[in-house]
C-alpha positions as CSV (number, residue, x, y, z in Angstrom):
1,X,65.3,95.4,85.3
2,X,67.8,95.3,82.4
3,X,70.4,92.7,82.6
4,X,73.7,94.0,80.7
5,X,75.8,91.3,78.7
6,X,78.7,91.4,76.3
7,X,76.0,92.2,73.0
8,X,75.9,95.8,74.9
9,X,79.4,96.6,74.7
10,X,80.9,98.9,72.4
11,X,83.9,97.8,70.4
12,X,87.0,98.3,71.7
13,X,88.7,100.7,69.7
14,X,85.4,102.9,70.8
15,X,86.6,102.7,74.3
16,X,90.1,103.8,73.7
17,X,88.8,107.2,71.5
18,X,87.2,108.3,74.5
19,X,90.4,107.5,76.7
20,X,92.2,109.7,74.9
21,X,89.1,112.2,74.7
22,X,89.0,112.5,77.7
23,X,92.6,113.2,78.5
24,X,92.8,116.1,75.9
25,X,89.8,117.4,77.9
26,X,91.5,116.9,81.1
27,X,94.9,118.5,79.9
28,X,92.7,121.4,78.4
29,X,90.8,122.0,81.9
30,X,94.0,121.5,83.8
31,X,96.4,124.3,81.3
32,X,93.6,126.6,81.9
33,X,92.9,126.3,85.9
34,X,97.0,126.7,85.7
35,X,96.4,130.5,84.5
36,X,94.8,131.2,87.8
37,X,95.4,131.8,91.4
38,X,93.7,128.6,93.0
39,X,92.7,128.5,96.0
40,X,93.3,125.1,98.6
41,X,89.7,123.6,97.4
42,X,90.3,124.2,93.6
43,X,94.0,122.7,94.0
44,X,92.8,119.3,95.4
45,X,90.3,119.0,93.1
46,X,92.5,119.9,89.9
47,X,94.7,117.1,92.0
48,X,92.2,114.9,91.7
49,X,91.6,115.1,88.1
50,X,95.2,114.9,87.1
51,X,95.6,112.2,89.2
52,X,92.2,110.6,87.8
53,X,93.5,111.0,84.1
54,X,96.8,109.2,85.2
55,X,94.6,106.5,86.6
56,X,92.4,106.3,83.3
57,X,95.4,105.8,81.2
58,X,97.2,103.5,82.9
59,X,93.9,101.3,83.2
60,X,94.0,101.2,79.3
61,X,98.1,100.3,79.3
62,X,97.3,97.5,81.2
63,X,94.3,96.4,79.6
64,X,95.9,96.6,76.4
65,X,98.5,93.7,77.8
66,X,95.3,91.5,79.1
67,X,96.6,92.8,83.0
68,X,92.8,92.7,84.3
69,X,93.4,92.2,88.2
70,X,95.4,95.4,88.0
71,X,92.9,97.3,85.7
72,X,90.6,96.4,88.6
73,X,92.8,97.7,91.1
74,X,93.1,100.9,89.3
75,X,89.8,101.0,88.9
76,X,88.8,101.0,92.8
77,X,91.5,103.7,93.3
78,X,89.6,105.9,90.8
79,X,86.1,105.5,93.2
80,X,88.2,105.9,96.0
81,X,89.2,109.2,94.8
82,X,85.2,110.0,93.5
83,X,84.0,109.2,97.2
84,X,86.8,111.5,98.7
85,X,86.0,114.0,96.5
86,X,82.1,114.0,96.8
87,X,82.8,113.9,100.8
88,X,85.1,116.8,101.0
89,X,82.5,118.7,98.7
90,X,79.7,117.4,100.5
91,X,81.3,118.3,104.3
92,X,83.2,121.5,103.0
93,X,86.3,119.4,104.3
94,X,88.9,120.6,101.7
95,X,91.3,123.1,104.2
96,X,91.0,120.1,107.2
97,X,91.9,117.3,104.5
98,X,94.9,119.3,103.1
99,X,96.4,119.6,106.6
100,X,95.5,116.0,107.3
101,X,97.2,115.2,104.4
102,X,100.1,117.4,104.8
103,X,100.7,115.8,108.4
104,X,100.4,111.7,107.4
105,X,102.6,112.8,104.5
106,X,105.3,114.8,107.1
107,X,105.3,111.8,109.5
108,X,105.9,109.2,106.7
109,X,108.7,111.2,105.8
110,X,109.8,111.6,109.8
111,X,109.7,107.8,110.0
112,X,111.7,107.4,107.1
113,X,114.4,109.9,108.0
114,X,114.5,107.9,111.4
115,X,115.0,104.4,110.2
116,X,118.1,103.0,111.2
117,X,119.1,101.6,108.7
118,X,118.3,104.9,106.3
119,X,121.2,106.0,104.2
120,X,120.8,109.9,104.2
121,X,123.4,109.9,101.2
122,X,120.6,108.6,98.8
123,X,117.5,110.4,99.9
124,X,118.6,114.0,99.6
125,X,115.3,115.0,98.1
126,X,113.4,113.6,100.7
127,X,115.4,115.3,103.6
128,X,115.8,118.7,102.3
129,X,111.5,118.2,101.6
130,X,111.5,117.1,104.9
131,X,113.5,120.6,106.4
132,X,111.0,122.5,103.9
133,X,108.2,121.4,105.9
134,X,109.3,121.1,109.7
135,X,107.6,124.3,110.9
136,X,104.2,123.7,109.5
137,X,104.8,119.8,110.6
138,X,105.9,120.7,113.7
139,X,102.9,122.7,114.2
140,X,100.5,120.2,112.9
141,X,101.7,117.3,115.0
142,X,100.9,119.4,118.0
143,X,97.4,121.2,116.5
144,X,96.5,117.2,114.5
145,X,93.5,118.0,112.6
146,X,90.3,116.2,113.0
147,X,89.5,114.7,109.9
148,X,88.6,110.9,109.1
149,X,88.6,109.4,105.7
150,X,85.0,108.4,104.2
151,X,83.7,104.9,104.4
152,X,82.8,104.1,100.5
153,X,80.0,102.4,100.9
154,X,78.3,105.3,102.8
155,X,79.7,107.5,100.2
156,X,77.7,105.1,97.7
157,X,74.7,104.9,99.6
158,X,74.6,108.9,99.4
159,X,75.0,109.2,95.9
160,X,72.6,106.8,95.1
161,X,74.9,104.6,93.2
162,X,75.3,101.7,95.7
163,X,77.0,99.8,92.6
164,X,79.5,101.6,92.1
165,X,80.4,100.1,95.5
166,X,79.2,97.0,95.2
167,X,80.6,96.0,91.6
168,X,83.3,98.7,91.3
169,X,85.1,99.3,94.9
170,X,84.1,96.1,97.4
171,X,85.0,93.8,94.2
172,X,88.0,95.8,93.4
173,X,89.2,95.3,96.8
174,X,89.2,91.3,96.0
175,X,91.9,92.5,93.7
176,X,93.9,94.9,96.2
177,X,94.2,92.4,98.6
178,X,96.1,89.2,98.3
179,X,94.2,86.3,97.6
180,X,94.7,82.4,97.2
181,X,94.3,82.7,93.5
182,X,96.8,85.6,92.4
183,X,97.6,85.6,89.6
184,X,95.5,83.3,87.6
């Protein structure tokens, strides 16, 4: 097998063309799927790409000021969102995840409203998004849909691409979590 080491690399500046690349073909895709009707499936995965591109550039922000640990948190957020995505794909799961996530979303916002020590005064947006949604909330909390969020490294596994666990998401994690050595 091929070991990879720093003489493979591709200079920097290479690296930050096809950033940007990438996020004119992202804003290209994303202007045109605006021009149509989407449906629930095509929404979360236009989601996911916006969200993916937002991910992408803020990895190179941060690189750019020699943050690394964060760059590798970013960077497991990104797989996290490939593993969703190729689940809800693979399962047809996209209409039982948007409910799911409608619902974890609603009761956040319930707990929040309820907190004590919540000043209503300063969180107008959040209460009047909060009335917006009781009905289908309401109805959800009562009707909770059965959906479970993918373990990666099965996700991995399936794809064939058991590295992008190992090195991308289970070292991220390191990162994500607090350790002794934050920081360094």
């Amino acid at each position: 097998m091929v070991k990879l080491g720093s003489e493979h690399y591709l200079e920097e500046k290479l690296y930050f063309e096809a950033q940007e690349t990438f996020n004119i073909l992202v804003g290209t895709v994303l202007f045109e799927l605006a021009r149509y009707k989407l449906n629930k499936k095509d929404i979360i995965i236009s989601n996911f790409i916006a969200r993916a591109n937002m991910i992408t550039k803020a990895v190179y922000k941060l690189y750019g000021i020699n943050d690394y640990q964060d760059c590798w948190i970013l960077y497991r957020c990104l797989l996290d969102r490939l593993f969703h995505l190729y689940h809800l794909h693979d399962k047809n799961e996209f209409e039982v995840f948007e409910d799911w996530s409608f619902l974890e979303q609603y009761k956040a916002m319930n707990r929040l409203i309820n907190y004590p020590q919540f000043d209503e005064s300063k969180y107008k947006n959040i209460i009047n998004q909060f009335v917006a949604r009781k009905e289908r909330g309401e109805y959800l909390l009562k009707n909770p849909p059965k959906w479970r969020r993918p373990k990666a490294k099965e996700i991995a596994n399936k794809l064939n691409m058991d590295f992008l666990y190992m090195f991308g998401y289970d070292y991220g994690s390191t990162h994500v979590h607090p350790m002794a050595n934050d920081g360094i």
